[in-house]
C-alpha positions in Angstrom: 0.0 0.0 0.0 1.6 3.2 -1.2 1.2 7.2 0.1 1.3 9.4 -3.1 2.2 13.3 -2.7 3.5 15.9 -5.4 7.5 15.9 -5.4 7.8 19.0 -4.1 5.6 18.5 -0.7 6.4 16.5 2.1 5.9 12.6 2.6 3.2 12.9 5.0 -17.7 -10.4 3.2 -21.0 -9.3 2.7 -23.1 -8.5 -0.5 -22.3 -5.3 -2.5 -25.0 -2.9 -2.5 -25.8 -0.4 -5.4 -28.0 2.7 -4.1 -26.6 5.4 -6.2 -25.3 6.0 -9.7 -25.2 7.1 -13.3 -26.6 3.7 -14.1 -28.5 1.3 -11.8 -28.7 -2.4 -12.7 -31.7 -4.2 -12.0 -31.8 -8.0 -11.0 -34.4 -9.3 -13.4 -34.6 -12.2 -11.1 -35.7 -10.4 -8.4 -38.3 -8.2 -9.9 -39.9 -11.5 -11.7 -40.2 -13.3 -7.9 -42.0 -9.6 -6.5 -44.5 -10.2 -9.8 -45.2 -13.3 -9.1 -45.7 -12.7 -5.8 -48.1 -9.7 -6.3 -50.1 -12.2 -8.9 -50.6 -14.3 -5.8 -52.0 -11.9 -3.6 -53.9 -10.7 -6.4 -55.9 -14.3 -6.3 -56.1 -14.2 -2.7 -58.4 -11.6 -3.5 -60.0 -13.4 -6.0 -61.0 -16.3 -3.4 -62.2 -13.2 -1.0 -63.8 -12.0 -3.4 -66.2 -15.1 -4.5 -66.8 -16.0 -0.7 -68.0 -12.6 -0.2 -70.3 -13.6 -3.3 -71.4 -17.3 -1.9 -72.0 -15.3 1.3 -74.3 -12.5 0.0 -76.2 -15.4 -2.4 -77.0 -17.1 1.0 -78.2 -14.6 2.5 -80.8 -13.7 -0.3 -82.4 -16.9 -1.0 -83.0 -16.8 3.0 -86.5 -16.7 3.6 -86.0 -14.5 6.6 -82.7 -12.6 6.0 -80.8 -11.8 9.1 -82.2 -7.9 10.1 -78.2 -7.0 11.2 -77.0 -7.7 7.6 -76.7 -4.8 5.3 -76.8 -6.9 1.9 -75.8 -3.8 0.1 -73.3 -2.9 2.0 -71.8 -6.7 1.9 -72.0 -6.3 -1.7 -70.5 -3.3 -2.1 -67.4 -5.0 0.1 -67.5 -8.0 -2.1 -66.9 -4.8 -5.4 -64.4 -3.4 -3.7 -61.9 -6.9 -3.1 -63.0 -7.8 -6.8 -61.5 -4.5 -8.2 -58.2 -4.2 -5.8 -57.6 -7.9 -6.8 -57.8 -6.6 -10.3 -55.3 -3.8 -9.4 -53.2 -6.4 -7.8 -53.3 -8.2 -10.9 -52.2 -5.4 -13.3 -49.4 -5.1 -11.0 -48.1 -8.2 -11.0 -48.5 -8.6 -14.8 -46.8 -5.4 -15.6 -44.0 -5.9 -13.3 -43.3 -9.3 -14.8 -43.7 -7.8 -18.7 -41.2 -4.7 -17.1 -38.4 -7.4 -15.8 -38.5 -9.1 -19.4 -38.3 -5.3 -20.9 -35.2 -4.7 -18.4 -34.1 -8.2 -19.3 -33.9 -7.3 -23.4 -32.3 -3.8 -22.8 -29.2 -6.0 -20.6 -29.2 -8.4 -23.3 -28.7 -6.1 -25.8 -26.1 -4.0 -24.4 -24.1 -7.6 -23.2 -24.3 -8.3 -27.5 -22.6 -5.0 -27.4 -20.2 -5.1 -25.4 -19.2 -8.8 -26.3 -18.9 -8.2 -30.1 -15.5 -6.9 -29.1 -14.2 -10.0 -27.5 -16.7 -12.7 -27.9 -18.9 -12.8 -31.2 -20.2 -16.3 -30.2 -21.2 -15.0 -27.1 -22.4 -11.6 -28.4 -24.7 -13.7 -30.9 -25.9 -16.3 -28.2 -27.0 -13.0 -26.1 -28.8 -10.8 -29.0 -30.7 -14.2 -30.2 -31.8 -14.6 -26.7 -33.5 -11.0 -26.6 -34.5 -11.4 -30.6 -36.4 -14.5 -28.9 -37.9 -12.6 -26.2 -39.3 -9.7 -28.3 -40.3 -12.3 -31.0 -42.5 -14.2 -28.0 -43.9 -10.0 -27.1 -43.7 -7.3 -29.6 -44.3 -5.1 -26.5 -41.0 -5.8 -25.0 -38.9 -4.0 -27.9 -41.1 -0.2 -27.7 -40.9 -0.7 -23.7 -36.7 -1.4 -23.9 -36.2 1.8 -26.2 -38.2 3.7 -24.0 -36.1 2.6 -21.3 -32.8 3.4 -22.9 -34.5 6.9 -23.6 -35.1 7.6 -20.6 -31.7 6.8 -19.0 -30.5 8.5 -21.7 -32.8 11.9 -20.9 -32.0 11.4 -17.2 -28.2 10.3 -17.2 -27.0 12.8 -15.5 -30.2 13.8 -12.7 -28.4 13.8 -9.6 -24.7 15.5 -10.3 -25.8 18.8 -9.1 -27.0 16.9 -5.8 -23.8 16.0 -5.1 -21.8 17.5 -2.1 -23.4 20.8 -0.7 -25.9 22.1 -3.1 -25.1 25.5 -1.8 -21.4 25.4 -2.8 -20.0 25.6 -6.2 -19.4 22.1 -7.5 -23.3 21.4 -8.4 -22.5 24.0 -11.6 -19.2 22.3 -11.8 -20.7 18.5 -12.1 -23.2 19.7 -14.5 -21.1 21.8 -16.7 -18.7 18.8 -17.4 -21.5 16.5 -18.0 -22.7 19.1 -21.0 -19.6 19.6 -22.2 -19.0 15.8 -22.0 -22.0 15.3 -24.4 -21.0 18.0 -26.8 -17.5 17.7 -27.3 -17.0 14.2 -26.8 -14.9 14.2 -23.5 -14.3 11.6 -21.1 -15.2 8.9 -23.5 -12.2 6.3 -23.8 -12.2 4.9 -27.0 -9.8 1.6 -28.3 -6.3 2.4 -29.2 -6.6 5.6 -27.1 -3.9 7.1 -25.4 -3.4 10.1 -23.0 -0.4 13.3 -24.3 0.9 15.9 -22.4 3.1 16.4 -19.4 2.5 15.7 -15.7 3.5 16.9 -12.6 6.3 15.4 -10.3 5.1 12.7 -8.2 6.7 11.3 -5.5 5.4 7.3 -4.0 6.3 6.4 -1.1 5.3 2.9 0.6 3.4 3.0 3.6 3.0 -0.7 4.5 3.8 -4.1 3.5 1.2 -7.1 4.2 0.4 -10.9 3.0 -3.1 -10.8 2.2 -5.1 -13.6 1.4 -7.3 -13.3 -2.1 -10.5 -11.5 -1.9 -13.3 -13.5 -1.7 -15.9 -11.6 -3.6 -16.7 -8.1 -5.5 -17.8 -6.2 -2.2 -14.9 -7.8 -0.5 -12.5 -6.5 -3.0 -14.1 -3.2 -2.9 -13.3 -2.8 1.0 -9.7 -3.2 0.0 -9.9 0.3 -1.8 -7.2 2.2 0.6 -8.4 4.5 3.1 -7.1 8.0 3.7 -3.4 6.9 4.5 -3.1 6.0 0.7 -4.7 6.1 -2.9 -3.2 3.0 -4.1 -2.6 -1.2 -3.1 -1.1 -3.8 -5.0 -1.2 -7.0 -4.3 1.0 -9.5 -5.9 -0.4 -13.4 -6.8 1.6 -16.3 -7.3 -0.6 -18.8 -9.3 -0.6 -22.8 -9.6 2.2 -23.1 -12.1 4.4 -20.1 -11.0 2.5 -17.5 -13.0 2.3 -14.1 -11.6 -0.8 -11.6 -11.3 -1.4 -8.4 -9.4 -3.9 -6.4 -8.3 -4.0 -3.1 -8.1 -6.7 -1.4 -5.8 -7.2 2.8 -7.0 -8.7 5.2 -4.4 -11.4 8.3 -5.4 -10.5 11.7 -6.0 -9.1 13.2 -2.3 -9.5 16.4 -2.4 -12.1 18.2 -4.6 -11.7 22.1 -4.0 -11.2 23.9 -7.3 -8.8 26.0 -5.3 -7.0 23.7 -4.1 -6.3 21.6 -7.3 -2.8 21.2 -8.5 -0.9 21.3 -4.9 0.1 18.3 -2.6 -3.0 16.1 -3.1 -2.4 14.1 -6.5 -6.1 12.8 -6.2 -7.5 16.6 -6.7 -9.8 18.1 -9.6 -7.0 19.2 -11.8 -6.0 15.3 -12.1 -10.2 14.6 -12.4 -9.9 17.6 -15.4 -6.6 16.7 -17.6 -8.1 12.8 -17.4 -11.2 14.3 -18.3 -9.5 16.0 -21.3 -7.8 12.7 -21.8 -4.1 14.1 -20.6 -2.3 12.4 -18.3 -3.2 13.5 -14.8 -0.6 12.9 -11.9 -2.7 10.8 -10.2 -2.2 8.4 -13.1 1.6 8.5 -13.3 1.7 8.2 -9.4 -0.3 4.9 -10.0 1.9 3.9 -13.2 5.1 4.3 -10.6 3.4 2.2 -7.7 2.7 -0.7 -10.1 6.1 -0.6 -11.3 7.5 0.0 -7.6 5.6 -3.4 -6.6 7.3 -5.2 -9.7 5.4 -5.1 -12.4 6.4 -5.6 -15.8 4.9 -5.1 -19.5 2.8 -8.4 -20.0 2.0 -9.0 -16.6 -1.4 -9.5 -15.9 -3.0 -6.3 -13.4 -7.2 -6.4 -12.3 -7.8 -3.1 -11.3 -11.0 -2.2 -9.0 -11.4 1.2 -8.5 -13.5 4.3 -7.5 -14.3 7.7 -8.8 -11.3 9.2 -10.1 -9.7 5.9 -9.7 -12.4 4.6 -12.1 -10.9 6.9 -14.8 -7.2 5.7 -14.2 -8.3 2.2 -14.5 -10.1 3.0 -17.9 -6.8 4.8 -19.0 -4.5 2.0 -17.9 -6.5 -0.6 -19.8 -6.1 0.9 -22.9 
């Protein structure tokens, strides 16, 4: 685990929940279990609904109905079961036809991204939502619509971020608009990052023998603390291959006025990466992964956060 400051100042098991984001993934699984669920309720209701009816039917082929029995008011009840059943129903039924609509738009984007790698596997996943839309023509208007919406709400939320009194609401926002127009922040294959960056200096603050990570969340509590932005850990396989790693911290500090001094984790570095330069934050994690012996070819996972997300998108290419 490595301490990274600019040259010039001195060296000073459990599931992964997903509240918050640009993009939310949503476990089809899940919502298909709450449908069917809801479509059991819903004939619950449906049983209440005809006792009410065999109760109200006995009671009016009585030759002497009961004087304490308002029959209207038991068949108004008896209405009023019928038609929340029915709401139940809907409810059910839409959210099952909404987890196959969420289903198609995952599908589709999975083709996507596997053309790149994996045609087979890109081909098995788009034939699988063809299939699905085939089954219900509904299901392809209902996944456009979804991807339009994300796409008109992709960026609701940056100007909730941090004090909404302060400055950097504007300062999320802006970047998002300028993101869109000029093309900004997008890494593309084959690209790299130009320009100069400023002196780094790592420094290593401790030296452990930690056992693999056992899951995503687990691997994500790994991400250093506020003693360092960056970990590696170094893997010696079955058959004396070597992997790494390498665990990238969020941006640190994120005054505008403070950008560019000791802090290589600042705005300036969140800006030139932005603008697709290299930011120091990136050559301070370029020198930690060569100061924990790695070498071109070696194989490096990287999980990272916030500005460490952008230096892992960099270092891939």
């Amino acid at each position: 685990m490595r301490r990274i400051t600019s040259a010039e100042a001195s060296t000073n098991a459990g599931e992964l929940e997903i509240d918050h984001g640009g993009a939310i993934a949503v476990d089809t699984e899940q919502l298909r279990e709450v449908g069917a669920r809801l479509r059991t309720v819903a004939s619950r209701f449906a049983e209440a609904r005809e006792a009410v009816g065999r109760a109200q039917a006995l009671l009016s082929s009585s030759a002497q109905a009961d004087p304490h029995v308002d029959l209207g008011a038991l068949r108004r009840s008896g209405d009023q079961v019928g038609k929340l059943g029915a709401e139940i129903e809907n409810a059910g039924t839409g959210t099952l036809l909404m987890a196959n609509a969420f289903e198609v738009v995952e599908l589709r984007a999975q083709a996507e991204a596997l053309a790149l790698t994996d045609a087979a596997a890109a081909n098995e996943a788009q034939a699988r939502a063809d299939e699905m839309v085939e089954a219900d023509a509904r299901l392809a208007t209902m996944a456009d619509w979804l991807v339009a919406g994300w796409k008109r709400q992709r960026f609701d939320g940056l100007g909730d971020q941090y004090d909404p009194d302060g400055p950097l609401p504007s300062v999320f926002v802006a970047g998002a608009l300028v993101g869109v127009a000029s093309g900004l922040g997008k890494v593309r294959p084959g690209m790299v990052l130009s320009g100069v960056t400023d002196p780094v200096r790592v420094t290593p603050v401790k030296t452990t023998t930690p056992n693999a990570p056992t899951g995503l969340a687990a691997a994500f509590r790994r991400v250093p603390g506020a003693t360092a932005q960056v970990a590696v850990e170094k893997y010696t396989m079955v058959g004396g291959a070597t992997r790494y790693v390498a665990y990238i911290a969020g941006t640190r500090n994120s005054l505008p006025w403070q950008a560019g001094e000791s802090e290589p984790w600042d705005m300036k570095s969140n800006v030139e990466l932005y603008q697709g330069g290299p930011s120091a934050s990136y050559q301070a994690t370029l020198d930690a992964l060569t100061a924990a012996g790695v070498e071109p070819g070696d194989r490096v996972d990287v999980v990272a956060h916030s500005q460490g997300g952008m230096i892992a998108a960099r270092l891939a290419m």
